[in-house]
C-alpha positions in Angstrom: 88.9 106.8 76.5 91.4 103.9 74.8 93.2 106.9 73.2 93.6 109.0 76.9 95.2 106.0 78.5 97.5 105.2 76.2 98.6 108.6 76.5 98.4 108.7 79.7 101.0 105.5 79.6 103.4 107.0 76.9 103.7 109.9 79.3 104.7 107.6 82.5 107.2 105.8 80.3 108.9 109.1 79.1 109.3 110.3 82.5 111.0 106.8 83.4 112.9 107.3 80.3 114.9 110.8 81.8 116.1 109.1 84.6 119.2 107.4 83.2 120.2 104.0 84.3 123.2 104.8 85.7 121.8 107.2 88.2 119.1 104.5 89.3 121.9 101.7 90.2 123.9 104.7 92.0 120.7 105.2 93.9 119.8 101.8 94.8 123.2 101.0 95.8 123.2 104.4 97.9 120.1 103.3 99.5 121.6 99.6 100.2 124.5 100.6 101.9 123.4 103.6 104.0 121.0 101.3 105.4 122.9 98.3 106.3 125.3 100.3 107.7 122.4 102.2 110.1 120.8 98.8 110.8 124.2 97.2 111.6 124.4 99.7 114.0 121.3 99.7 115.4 121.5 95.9 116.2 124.7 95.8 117.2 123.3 97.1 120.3 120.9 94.1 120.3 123.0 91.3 119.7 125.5 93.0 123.0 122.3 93.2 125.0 122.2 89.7 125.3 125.7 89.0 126.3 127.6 92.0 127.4 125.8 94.5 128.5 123.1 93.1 130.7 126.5 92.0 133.1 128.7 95.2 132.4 126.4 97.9 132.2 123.8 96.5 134.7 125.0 94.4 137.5 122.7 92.6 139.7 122.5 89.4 142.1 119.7 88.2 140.0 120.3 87.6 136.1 116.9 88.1 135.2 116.7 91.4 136.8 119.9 92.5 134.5 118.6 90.8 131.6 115.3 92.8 131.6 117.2 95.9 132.4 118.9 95.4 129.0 116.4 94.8 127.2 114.2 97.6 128.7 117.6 100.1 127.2 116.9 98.3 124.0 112.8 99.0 123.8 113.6 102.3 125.0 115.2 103.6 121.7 112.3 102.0 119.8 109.7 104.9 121.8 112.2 107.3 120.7 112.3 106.4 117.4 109.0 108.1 116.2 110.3 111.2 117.5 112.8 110.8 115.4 110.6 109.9 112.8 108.9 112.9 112.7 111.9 115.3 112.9 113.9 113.9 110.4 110.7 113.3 107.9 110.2 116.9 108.5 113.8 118.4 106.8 112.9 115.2 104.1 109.6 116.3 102.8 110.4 120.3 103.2 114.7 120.2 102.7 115.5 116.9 101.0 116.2 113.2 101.3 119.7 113.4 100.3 120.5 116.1 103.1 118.6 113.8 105.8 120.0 110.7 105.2 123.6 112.4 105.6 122.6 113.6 109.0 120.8 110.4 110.4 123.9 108.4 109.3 126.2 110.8 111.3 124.4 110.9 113.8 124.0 106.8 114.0 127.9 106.6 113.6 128.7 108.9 116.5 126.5 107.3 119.3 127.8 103.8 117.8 131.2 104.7 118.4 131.0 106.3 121.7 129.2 103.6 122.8 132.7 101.0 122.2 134.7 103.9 123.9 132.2 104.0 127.4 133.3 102.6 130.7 130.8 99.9 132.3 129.4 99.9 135.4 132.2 98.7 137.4 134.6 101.5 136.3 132.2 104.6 136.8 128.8 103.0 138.6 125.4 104.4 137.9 126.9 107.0 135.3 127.5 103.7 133.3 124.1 102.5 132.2 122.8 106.5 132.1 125.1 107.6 129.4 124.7 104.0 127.7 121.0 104.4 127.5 121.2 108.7 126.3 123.5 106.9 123.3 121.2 104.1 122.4 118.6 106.9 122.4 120.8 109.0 119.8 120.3 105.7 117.8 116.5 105.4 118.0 116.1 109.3 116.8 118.7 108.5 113.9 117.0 105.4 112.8 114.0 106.8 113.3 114.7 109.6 110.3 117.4 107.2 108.4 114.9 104.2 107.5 112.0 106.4 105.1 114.9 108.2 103.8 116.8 105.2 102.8 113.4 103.5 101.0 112.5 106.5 99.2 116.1 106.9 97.8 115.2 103.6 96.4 111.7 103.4 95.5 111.3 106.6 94.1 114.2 106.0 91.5 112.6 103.3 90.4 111.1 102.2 87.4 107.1 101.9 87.6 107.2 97.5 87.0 110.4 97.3 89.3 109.2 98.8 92.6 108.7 96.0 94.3 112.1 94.7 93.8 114.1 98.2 94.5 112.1 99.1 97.8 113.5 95.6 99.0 116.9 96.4 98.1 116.9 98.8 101.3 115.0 96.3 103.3 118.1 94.3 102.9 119.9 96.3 105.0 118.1 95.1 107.9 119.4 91.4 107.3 122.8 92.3 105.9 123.1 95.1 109.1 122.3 92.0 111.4 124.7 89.6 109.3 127.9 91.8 109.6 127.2 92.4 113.1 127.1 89.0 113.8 130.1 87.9 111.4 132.4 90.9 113.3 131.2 89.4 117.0 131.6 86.1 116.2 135.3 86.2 114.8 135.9 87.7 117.1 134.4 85.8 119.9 136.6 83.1 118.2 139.7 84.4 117.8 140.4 85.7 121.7 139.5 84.4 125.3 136.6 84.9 126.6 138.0 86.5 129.4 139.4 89.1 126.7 136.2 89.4 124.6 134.4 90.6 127.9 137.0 92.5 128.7 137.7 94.9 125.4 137.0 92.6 122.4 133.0 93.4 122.2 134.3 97.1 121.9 135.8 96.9 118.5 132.4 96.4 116.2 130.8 99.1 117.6 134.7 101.9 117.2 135.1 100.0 114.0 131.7 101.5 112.7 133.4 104.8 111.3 135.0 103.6 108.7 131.8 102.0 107.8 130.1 105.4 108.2 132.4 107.1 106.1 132.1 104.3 103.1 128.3 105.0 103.6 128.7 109.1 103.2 131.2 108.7 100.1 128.5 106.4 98.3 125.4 108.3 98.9 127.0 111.8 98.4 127.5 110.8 94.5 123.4 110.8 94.7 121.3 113.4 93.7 118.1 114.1 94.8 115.2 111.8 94.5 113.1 112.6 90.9 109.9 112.9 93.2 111.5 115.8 95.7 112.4 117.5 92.3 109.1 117.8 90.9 107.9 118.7 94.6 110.3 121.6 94.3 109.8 122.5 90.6 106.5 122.8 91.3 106.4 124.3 94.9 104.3 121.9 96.2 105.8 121.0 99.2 103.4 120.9 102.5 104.5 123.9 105.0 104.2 121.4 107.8 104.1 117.7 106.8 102.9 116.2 110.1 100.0 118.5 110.4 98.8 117.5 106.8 99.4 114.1 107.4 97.4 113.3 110.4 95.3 115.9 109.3 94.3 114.3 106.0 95.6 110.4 106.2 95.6 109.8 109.3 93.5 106.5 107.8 96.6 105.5 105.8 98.8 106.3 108.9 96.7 103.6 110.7 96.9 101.2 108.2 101.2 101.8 108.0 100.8 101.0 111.8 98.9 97.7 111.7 101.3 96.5 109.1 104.3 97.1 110.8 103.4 95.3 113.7 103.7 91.6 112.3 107.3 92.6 110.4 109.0 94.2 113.6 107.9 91.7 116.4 108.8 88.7 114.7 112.3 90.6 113.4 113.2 91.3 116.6 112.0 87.4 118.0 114.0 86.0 115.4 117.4 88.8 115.8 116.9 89.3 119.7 114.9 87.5 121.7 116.0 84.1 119.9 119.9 84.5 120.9 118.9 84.8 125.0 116.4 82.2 124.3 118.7 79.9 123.2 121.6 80.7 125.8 119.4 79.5 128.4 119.0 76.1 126.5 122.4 75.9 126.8 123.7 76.7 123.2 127.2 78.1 122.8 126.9 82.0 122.0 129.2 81.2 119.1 126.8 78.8 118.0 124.2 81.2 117.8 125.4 83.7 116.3 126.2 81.7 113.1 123.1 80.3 112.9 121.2 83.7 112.8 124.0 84.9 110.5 123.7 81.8 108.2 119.8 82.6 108.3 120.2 86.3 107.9 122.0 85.8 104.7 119.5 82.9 103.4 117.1 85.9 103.9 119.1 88.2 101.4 118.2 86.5 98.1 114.6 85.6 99.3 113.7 89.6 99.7 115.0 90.6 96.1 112.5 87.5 95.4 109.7 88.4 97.0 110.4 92.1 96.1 110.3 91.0 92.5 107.3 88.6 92.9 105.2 91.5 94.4 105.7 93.5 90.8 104.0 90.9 89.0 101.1 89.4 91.6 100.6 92.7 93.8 102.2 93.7 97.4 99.0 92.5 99.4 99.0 88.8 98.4 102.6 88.3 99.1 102.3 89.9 102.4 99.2 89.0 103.5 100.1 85.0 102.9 103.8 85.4 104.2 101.6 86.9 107.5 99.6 83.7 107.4 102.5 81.4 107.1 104.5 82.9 110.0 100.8 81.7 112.3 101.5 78.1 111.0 105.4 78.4 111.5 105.3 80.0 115.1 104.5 77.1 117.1 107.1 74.4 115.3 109.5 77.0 115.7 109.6 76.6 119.4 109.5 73.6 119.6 112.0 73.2 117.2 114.7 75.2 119.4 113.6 73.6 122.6 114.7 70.4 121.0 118.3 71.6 122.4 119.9 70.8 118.8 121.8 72.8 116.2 120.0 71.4 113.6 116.8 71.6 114.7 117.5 75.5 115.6 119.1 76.1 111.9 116.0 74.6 110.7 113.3 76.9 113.2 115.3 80.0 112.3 116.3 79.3 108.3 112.7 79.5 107.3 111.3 81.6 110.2 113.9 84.0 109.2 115.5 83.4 106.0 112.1 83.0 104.3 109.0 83.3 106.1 110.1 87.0 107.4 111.3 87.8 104.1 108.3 88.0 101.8 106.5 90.7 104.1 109.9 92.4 105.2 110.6 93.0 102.1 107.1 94.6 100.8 106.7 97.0 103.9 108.9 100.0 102.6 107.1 100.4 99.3 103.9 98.9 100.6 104.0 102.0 103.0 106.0 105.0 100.2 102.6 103.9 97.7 100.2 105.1 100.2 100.9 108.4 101.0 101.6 111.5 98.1 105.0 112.4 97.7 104.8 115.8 99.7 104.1 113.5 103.2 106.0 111.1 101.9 108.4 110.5 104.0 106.4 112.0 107.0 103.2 109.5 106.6 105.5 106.5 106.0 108.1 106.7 108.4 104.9 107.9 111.5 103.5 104.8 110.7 106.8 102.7 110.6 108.2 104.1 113.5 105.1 103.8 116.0 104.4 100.3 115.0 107.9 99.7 115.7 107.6 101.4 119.4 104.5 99.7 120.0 105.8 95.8 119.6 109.3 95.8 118.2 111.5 97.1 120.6 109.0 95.7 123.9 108.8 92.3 121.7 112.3 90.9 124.0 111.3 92.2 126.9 107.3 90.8 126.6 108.3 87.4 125.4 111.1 87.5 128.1 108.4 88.5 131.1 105.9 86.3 129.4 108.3 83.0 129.8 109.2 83.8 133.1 106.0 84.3 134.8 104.5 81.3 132.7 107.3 79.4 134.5 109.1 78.6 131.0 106.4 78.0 128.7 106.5 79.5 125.2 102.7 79.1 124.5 101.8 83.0 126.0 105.1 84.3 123.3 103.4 82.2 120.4 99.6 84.0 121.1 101.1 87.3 121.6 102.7 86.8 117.9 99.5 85.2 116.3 97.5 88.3 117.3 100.4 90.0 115.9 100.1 88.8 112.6 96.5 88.9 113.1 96.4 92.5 113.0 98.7 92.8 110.0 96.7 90.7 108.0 93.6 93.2 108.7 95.4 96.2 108.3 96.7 95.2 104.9 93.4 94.0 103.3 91.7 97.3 104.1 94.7 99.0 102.6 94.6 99.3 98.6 97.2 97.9 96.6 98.7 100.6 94.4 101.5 98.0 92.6 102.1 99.1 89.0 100.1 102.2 89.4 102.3 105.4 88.8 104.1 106.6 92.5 103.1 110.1 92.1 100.0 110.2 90.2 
């Protein structure tokens, strides 16, 4: 028995082993910058929703009413994004990852650009707000194939001990993604009138994103093929129709990929979103905001290649599970913290809301989610998981916490309960799961 599993480990350290370094760093770097690039995309979007397009795109005699309406455009893309999901998981587990991820990135790039060259409402009228919404819908189905294929490019280049710490290297991107968006809108917020930044200025981040795009294609086309697709098509193993096999046959671990997404994507997108409206209302200056999430979004970089790394040697479960229980003890200081009307205060309620509370489970759920499912459904299982736990709370988390405040005539209390049973049902999703950390990816 001794004698079988040492065998068993010489063979998982000469497979390791064939992979040369070189390749892995190209990889990992691959997966990094595709997906800050898609996520910096993505949330571009989000950070305009709260200040331009709610006024441009839809007009109306009462704020709130154009508020909602923006965020509604912004949830929207979220239901679309399993869709997406399922499509693009599709060509991944049957074609390739490599081939997918060049798609969802030119497909990302092309709404994003289109979107800086449409006319608002004023200029063309209800055509305005339709063809804005169609393009932030392009988005959703882009994301919804990009993200699996971006944490698979990582994780399953990895080495067996290091998982942890390259499937957060992706999960970066969402932070970094957020960060240049912010940095780009906030220069140049600074450097013109406002009247100007209304006017044409907010355009240039979202034309500017095909250079970006291109960058993104050189890098990943100089990576091959994941070693886990390869044995999938040495072998012929690949499942004729990944979804049907899936749900057909882990539809429990599909469950489980659900539950935790819920407690990484609502508080995300309270933190990225829901925070900057928040805060305009308590009178903050927009520049203001935006360099206090960016300062935070970049405090979160280091703290995921922590946690990622922390999760190889004490398991994926414990450092999610208690970053889950730390957000319920954080959530209520955290308002109260921003409604103290001070800059401070707010760099304090977002820094370790953000920066590090957020980080240690948003940085485990792309290979927390890549160990559960075989590598033929892969991609499929992973990203149907990711992408309907996103739909369910993520996008609608704005919007909710926005209707919530209002018809609570300003209290935060109903937002804060809505988020505790959010975490609530990460934590029970999670401890049912099993934690595969150091166990061999495709074995």
């Amino acid at each position: 028995m001794g004698s079988s599993s040492l065998n068993h480990t010489a063979t998982m350290a000469d497979k390791e082993t064939m992979v040369p370094d070189a390749e892995r760093k190209r990889a990992l770097i691959g997966s990094a910058v595709g997906s800050t690039i898609e996520w910096y995309d993505y949330f571009l979007y989000g950070t305009m929703s709260s200040i331009i397009f709610a006024k441009q795109f839809f007009p109306s005699d009462n704020a709130l009413v154009s508020q909602m309406l923006s965020l509604a455009t912004f949830a929207l893309a979220f239901l679309i994004r399993p869709i997406g999901g399922v499509i693009f998981s599709h060509i991944g587990d049957r074609i390739g990852r490599k081939k997918t991820l060049a798609m969802t990135l030119s497909m990302m790039g092309l709404s994003t650009v289109l979107m800086g060259l449409l006319p608002n409402y004023a200029q063309i009228g209800l055509l305005a707000p339709i063809l804005l919404t169609v393009l932030r819908l392009m988005q959703g189905l882009a994301l919804g194939g990009e993200w699996g294929g971006g944490v698979l490019l990582a994780v399953e280049y990895s080495p067996r001990k290091k998982r942890g710490f390259y499937g957060a290297v992706p999960q970066t991107g969402a932070v970094l993604g957020l960060a240049m968006g912010n940095i780009i809108t906030s220069l140049l917020s600074a450097s013109m009138s406002e009247e100007a930044f209304l006017s044409w200025g907010w355009r240039i981040p979202f034309v500017g994103s095909i250079v970006l795009v291109m960058v993104g294609m050189w890098i990943r086309n100089a990576v091959g093929e994941t070693p886990s697709f390869k044995k999938i098509q040495a072998s012929r193993s690949s499942a004729p129709i990944p979804i049907k096999q899936t749900l057909q046959f882990h539809w429990r671990e599909v469950l489980i990929a659900i539950g935790a997404k819920v407690v990484e994507t609502s508080t995300f997108f309270l933190y990225a979103t829901f925070t900057i409206s928040y805060m305009m209302d308590h009178g903050f200056a927009r520049a203001t905001i935006l360099n206090i999430v960016l300062v935070c979004a970049l405090i979160a970089f280091p703290c995921m290649l922590f946690f990622g790394h922390l999760s190889d040697k004490i398991g994926r479960k414990k450092v999610f599970i208690g970053g889950s229980i730390a957000f319920m003890l954080w959530i209520f200081p955290y308002f109260w913290l921003l409604d103290q009307k001070s800059v401070w205060a707010a760099a304090l309620a977002v820094g370790v809301g953000l920066g590090i509370i957020w980080s240690s489970y948003g940085a485990m759920i792309g290979t927390l989610l890549a160990e559960a499912f075989p590598p033929d459904i892969r991609y499929t299982g992973m990203s149907l998981g990711y992408q309907i736990g996103a739909a369910l709370v993520g996008g609608p988390m704005p919007l909710i916490a926005t209707a919530l405040i209002a018809y609570y005539s300003g209290s935060y209390v109903p937002v804060v309960i809505f988020l505790v049973l959010c975490a609530l049902v990460s934590i029970v999703a999670v401890g049912i799961a099993r934690d595969r950390s150091g166990l061999p990816l495709d074995e």
